[in-house]
C-alpha positions as CSV (number, residue, x, y, z in Angstrom):
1,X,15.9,-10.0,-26.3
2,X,16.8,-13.8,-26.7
3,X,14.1,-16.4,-26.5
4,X,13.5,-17.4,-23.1
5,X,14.7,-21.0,-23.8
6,X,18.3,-19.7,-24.6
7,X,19.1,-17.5,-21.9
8,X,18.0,-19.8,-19.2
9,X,19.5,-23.0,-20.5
10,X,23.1,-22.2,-19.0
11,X,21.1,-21.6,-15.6
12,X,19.5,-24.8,-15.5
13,X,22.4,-26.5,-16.2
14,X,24.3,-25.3,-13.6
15,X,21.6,-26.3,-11.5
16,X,21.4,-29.8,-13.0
17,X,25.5,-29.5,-12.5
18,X,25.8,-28.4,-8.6
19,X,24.4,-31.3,-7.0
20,X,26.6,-33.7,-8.5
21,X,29.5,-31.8,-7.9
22,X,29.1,-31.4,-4.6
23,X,28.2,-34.8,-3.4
24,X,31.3,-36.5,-5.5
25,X,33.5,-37.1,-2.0
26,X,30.0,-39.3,-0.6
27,X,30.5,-42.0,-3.0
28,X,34.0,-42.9,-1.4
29,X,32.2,-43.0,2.3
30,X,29.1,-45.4,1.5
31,X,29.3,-49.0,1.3
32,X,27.3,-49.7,-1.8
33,X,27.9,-47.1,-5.0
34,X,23.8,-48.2,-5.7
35,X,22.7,-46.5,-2.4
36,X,24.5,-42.9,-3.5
37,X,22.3,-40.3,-3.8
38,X,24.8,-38.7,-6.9
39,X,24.6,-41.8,-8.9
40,X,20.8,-42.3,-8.5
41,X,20.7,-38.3,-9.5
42,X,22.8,-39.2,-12.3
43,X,20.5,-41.6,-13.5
44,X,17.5,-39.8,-13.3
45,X,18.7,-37.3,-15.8
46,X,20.1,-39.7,-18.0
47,X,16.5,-41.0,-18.3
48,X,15.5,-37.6,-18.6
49,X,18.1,-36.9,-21.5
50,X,16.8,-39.6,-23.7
51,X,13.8,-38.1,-24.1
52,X,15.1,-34.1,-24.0
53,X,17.5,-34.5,-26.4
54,X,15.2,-36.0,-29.2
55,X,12.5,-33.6,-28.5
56,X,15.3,-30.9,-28.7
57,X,16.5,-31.7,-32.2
58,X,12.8,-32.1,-33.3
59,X,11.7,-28.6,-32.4
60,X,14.7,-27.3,-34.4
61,X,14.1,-28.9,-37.1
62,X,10.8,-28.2,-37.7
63,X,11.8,-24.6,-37.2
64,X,14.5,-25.1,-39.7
65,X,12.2,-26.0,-42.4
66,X,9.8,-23.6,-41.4
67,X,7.2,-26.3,-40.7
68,X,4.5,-23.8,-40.2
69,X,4.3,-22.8,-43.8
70,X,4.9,-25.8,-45.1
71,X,3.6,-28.5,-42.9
72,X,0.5,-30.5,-43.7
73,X,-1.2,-33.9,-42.9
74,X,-3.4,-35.3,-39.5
75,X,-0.5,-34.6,-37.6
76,X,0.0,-30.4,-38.5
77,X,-2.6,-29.7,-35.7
78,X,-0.3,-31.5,-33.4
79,X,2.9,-30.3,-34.4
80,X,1.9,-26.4,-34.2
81,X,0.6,-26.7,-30.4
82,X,4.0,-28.3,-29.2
83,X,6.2,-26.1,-31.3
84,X,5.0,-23.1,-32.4
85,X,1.8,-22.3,-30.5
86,X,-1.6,-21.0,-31.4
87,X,-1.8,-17.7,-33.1
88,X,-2.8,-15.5,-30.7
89,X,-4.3,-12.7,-33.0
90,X,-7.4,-15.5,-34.2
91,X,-10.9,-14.2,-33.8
92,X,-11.5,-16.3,-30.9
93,X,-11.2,-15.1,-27.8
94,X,-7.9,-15.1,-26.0
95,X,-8.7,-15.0,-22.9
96,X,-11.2,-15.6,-20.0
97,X,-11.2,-13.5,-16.8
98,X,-10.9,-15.4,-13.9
99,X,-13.9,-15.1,-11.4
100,X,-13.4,-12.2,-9.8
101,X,-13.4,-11.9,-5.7
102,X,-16.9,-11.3,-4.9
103,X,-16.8,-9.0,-1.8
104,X,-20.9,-8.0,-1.7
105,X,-21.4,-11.2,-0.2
106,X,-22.2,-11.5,3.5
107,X,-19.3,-11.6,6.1
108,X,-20.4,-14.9,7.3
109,X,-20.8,-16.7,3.8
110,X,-17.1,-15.1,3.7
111,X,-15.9,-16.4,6.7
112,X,-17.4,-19.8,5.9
113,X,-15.6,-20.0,3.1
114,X,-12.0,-18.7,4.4
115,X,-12.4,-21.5,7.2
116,X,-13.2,-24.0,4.2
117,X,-10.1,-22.8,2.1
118,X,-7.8,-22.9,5.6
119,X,-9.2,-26.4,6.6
120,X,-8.5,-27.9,3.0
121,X,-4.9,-26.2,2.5
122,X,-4.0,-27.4,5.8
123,X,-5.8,-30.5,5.8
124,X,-4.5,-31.6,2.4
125,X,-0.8,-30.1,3.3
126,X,-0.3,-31.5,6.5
127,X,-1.6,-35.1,5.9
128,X,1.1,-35.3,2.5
129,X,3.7,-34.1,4.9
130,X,2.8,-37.1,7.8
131,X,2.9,-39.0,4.9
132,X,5.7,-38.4,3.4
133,X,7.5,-38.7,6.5
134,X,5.9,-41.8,7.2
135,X,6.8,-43.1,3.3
136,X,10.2,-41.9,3.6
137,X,12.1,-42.7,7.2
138,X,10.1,-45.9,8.2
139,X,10.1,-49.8,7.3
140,X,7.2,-51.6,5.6
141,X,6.0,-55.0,6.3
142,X,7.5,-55.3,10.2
143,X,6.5,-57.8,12.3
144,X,6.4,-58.7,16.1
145,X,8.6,-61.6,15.9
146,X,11.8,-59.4,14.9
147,X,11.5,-59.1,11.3
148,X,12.2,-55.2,10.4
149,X,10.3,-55.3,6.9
150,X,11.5,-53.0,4.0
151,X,12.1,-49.7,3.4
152,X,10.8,-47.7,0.2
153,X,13.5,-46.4,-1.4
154,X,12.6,-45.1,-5.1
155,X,11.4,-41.1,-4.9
156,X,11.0,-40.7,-8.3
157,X,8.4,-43.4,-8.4
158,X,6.3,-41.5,-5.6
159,X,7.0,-37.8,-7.9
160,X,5.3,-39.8,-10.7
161,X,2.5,-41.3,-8.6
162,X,2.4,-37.3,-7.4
163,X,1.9,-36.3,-11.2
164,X,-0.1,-38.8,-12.8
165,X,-3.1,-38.0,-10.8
166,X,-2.4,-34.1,-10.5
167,X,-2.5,-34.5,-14.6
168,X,-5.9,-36.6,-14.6
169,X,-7.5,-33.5,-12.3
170,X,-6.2,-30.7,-14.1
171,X,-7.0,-32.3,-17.2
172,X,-10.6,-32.6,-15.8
173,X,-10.7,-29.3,-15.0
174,X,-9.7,-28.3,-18.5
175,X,-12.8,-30.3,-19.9
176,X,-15.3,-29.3,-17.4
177,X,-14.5,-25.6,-17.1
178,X,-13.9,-23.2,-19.3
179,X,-10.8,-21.8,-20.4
180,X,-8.5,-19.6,-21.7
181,X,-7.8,-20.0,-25.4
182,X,-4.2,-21.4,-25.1
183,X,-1.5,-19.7,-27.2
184,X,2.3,-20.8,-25.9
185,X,4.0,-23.5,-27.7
186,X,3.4,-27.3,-25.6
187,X,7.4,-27.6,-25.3
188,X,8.0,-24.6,-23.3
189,X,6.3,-26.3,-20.1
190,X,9.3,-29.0,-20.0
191,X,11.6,-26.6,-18.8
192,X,9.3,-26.2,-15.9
193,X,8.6,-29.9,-16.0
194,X,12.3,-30.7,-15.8
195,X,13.1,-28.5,-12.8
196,X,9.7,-29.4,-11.3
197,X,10.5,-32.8,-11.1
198,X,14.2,-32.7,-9.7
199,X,13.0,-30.4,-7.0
200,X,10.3,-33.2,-5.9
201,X,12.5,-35.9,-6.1
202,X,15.2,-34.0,-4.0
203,X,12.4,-32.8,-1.5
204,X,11.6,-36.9,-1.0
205,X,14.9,-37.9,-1.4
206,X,16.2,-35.3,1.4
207,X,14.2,-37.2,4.2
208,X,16.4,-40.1,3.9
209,X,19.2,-37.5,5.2
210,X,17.6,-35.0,7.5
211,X,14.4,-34.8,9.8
212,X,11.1,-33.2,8.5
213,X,11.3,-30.1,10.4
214,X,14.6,-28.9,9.0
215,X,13.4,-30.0,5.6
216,X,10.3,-27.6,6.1
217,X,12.3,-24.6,7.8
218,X,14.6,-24.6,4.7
219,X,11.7,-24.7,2.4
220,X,10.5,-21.7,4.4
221,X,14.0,-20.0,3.8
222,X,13.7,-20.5,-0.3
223,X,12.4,-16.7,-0.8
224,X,16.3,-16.2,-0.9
225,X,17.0,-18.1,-3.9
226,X,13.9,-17.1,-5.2
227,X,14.9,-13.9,-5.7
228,X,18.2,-14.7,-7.0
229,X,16.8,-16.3,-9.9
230,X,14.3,-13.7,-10.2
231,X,17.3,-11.6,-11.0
232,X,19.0,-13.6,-13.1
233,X,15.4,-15.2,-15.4
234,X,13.2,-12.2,-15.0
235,X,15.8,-9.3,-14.3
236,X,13.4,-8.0,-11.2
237,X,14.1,-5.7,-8.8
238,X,12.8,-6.2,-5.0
239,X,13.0,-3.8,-1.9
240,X,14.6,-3.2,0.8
241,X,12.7,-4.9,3.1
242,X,13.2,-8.0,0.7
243,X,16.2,-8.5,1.5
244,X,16.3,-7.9,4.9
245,X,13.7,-10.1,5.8
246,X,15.6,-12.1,3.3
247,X,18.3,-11.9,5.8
248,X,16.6,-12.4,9.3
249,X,15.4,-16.2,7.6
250,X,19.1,-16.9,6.8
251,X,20.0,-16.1,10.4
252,X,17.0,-18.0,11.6
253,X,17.3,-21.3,9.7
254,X,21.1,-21.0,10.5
255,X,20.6,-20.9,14.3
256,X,18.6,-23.7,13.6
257,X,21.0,-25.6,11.6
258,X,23.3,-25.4,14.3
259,X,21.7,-26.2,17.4
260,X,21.1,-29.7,16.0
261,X,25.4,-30.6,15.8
262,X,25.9,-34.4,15.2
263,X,28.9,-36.0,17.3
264,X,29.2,-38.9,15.0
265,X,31.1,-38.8,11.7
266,X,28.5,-40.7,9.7
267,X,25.7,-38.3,10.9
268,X,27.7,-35.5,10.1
269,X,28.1,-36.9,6.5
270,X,24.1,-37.8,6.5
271,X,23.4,-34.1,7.3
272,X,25.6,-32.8,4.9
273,X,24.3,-34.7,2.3
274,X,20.4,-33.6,3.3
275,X,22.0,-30.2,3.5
276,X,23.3,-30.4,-0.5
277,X,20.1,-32.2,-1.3
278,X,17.7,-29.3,0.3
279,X,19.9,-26.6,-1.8
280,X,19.2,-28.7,-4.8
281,X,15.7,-28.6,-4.1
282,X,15.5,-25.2,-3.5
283,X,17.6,-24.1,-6.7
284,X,15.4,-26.1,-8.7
285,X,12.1,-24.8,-7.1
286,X,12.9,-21.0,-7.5
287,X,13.9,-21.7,-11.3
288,X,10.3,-23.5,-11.5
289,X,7.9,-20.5,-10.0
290,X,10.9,-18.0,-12.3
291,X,10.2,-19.7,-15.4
292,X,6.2,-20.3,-14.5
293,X,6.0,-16.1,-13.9
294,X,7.1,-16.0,-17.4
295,X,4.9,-18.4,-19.0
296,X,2.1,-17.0,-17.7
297,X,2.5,-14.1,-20.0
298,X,1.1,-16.2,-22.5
299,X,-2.5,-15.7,-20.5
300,X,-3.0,-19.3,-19.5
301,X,-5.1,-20.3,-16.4
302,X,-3.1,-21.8,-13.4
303,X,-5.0,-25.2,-14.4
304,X,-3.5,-24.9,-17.7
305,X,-0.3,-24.6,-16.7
306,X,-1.0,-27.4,-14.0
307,X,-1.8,-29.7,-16.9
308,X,0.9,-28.7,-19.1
309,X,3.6,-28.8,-16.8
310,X,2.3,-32.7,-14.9
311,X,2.2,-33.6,-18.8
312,X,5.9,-33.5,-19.1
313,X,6.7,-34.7,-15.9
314,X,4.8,-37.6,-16.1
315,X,6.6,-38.7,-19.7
316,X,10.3,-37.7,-18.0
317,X,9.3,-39.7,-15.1
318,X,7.8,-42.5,-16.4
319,X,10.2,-42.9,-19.2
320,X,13.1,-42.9,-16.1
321,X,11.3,-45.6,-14.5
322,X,11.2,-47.5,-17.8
323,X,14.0,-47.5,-18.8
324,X,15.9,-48.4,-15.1
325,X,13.3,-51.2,-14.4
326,X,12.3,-48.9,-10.9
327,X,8.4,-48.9,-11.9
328,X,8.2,-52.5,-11.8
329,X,9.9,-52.8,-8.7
330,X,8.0,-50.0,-7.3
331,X,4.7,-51.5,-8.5
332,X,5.9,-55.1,-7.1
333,X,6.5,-53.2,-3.5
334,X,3.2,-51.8,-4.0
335,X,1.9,-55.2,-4.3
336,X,3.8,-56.6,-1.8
337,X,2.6,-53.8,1.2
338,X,-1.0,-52.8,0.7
339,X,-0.3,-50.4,3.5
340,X,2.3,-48.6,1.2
341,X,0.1,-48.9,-1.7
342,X,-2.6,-46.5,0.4
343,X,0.1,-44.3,1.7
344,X,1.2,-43.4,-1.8
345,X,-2.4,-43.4,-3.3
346,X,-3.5,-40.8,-0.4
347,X,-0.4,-38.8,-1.0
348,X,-0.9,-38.0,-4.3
349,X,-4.3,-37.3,-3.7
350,X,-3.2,-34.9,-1.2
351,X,-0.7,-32.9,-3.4
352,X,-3.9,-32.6,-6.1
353,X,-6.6,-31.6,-4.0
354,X,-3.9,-29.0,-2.2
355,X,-2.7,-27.6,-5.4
356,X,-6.8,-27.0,-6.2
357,X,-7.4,-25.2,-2.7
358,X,-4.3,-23.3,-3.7
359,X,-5.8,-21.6,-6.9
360,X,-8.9,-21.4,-5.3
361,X,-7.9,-19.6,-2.2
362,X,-5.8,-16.8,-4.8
363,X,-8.8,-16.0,-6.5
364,X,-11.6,-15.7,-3.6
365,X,-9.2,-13.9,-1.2
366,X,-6.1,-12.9,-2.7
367,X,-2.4,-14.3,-2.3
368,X,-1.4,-12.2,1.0
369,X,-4.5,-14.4,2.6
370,X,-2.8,-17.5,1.1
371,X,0.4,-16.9,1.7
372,X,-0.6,-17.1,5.7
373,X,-2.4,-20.0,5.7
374,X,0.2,-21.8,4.1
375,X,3.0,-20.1,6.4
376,X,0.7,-21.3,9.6
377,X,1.0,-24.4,7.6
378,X,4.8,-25.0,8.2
379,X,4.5,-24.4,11.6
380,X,1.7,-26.8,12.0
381,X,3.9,-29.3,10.2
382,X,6.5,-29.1,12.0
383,X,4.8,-29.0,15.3
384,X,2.9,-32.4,13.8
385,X,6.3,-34.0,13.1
386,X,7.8,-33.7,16.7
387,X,4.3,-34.9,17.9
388,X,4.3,-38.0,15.6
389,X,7.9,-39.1,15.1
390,X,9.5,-38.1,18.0
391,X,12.0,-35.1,16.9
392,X,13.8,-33.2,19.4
393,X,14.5,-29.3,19.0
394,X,16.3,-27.3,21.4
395,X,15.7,-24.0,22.7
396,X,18.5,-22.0,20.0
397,X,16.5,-24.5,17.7
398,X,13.0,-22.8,18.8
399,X,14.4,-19.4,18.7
400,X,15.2,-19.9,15.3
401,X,12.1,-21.0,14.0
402,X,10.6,-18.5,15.2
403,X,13.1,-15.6,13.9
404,X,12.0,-17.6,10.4
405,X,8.3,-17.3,11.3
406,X,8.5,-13.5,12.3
407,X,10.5,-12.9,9.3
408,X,7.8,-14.6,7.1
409,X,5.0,-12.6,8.6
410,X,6.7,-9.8,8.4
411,X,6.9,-10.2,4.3
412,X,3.5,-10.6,4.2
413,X,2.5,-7.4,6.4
414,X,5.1,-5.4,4.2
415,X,3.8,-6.9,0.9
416,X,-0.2,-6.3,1.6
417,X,0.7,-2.4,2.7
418,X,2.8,-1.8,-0.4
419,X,0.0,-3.2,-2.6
420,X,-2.3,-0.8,-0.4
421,X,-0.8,1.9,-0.9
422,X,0.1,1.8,-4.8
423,X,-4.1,1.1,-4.7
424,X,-4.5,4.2,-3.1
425,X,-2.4,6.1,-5.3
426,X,-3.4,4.8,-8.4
427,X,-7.5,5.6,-7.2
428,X,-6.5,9.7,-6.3
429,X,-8.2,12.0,-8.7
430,X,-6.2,13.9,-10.7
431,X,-6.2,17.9,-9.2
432,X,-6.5,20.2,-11.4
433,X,-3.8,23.1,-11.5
């Protein structure tokens, strides 16, 4: 078998590849070549390459001069984590169980804590989703005597506001807790980084193009692709009631899709764009969790991974902004409207806090538990949004999200009495013949 980093380059680079393509024919319909999505896409990776490509041809040549036998200095220690990784055969030990679910406790100490784990998923999910909303689609700085104020228009800067705190409280939680003794090499977590961070920027950037709710329904729809790069990365296999509730989301979010038809031409062009945006995000985000599911064979905890993965995307991020001037002009907005400077503080702290309720919530009650919260979650949100911002859905529109809904419950149901029944299987004694 090739190592992993060879057989999924050409995949991510499609993936880096599609969006452009497809949004070429935009750049001849916009006024200002600066406002195109494709060319501030473009410039992102650019950023990104300038830091990728030197790190590439360092981790060859260390391999080439087989740096691990011959390496020495302050700098070996340093060297072996990023490129080769820790022995995992040392007399340490490799790994520390995770807390198991405690089920002797009482079923109200349980229940308190299942309402604690749904309040701060949804509490921390659906306040990052007002906010972004709120971020993305409306003006800073208006004022009653006509003045419309300015619009915030850099996503990556808000991805690496997003990061830079998500890396200061994994990396707390690495120091405070204990954990697992980590073995993969450091530079394997950029792939993830990479995609990680093009799927958050498309995710922001999409809101400039489309409303919230369709942006969360097509989220909801991403088990699809998810699956397709679980074939192509991780060569699974998935049943038949996969793919057919597989199917009844793509029907759903299509009926969707279409019960919101544009008359004009430019809002026609503005949904198509959101439309190539979302797919970009969605590509990227199923290669992310793929390519996650294989690092994790390496035993490290989901904070580890966390850290690892919000290390790299803060130096692609911030080495972007750098070098296109877009953090000084982010941080001069931020100076400019305090009310923007708390929007993007709380947002980030939001994402955090969310992705610690998310491990949290795995290991007390399991993902299937999970897995509903955060589906009641996207409904919630999208109910929120048409509350908040005024977004009209009509009744094909409604059916829709709810074929998507049933669809997503339905996984769930399918998923928990699969995992039941192998349980029960695998606890049968043996009969004797």
């Amino acid at each position: 078998m090739p190592p992993l980093h060879r057989s999924v380059c050409p995949v991510l680079l499609l993936c880096l590849c599609t969006p452009l393509v497809a949004g070429i024919g935009e750049t001849l319909l916009l006024e200002s070549w600066q406002d195109v999505w494709v060319f501030r896409f473009f410039l992102n990776i650019l950023g990104y390459s300038t830091i990728i490509i030197p790190g590439y041809l360092l981790i060859h040549y260390f391999k080439r001069i087989n740096y691990l036998e011959t390496g020495r200095g302050i700098c070996f220690p340093l060297i072996k984590a990023c490129v080769f990784g820790t022995d995992s055969k040392s007399t340490l030990p490799d790994e520390v169980t995770e807390t198991p679910r405690i089920e002797s406790t009482s079923p109200s100490w349980q229940a308190v804590k299942l309402v604690f784990c749904a309040a701060g998923l949804q509490g921390s999910y659906l306040t990052w989703g007002v906010l972004q909303e709120r971020v993305m689609t409306r003006s800073y700085g208006a004022s009653e005597d006509g003045q419309n104020g300015e619009r915030f228009t850099d996503s990556q800067f808000l991805v690496f506001m997003n990061r830079i705190l998500a890396l200061t409280v994994s990396g707390l939680c690495c120091v405070l807790f204990k954990q697992p003794r980590h073995t993969s090499p450091m530079y394997k977590y950029s792939f993830a980084s990479i995609s990680n961070v093009l799927s958050s920027w498309c995710q922001y950037e999409a809101l400039k193009y489309i409303s919230f709710p369709t942006q969360v329904l097509a989220k909801a729809s991403k088990v699809i692709p998810v699956m397709l790069m679980g074939k192509l990365v991780s060569h699974k296999s998935y049943e038949y009631w996969e793919y057919f509730t597989a199917v009844l989301i793509s029907v759903g979010v299509s009926m969707f899709l279409l019960s919101s038809s544009s008359s004009t031409k430019h809002a026609t062009i503005t949904t198509f764009s959101g439309i190539i945006i979302l797919a970009g995000y969605i590509v990227f985000d199923s290669f992310t969790s793929n390519w996650q599911d294989e690092l994790f064979r390496h035993k490290m905890s989901s904070v580890q991974m966390m850290f690892g993965v919000n290390l790299f995307s803060c130096l692609l991020t911030v080495g972007s902004l750098l070098e296109t001037g877009a953090l000084f002009d982010s941080l001069a907005f931020m100076g400019r409207h305090s009310e923007f400077a708390a929007h993007a503080a709380l947002l980030s702290l939001c994402s955090a806090c969310g992705q610690l309720f998310i491990f949290y919530t795995i290991a007390q009650f399991g993902a299937a538990i999970f897995t509903i919260i955060m589906t009641l979650r996207q409904a919630f949100a999208i109910l929120l949004s048409c509350l908040l911002y005024g977004h009209a859905i009509s009744s094909t529109g409604i059916f829709g999200v709810a074929v998507v809904f049933f669809a997503l419950f339905l996984r769930v149901y399918a998923r928990s009495r699969v995992k039941k029944s192998s349980k029960k299987s695998a606890q049968a004694p043996l009969q004797k013949v």
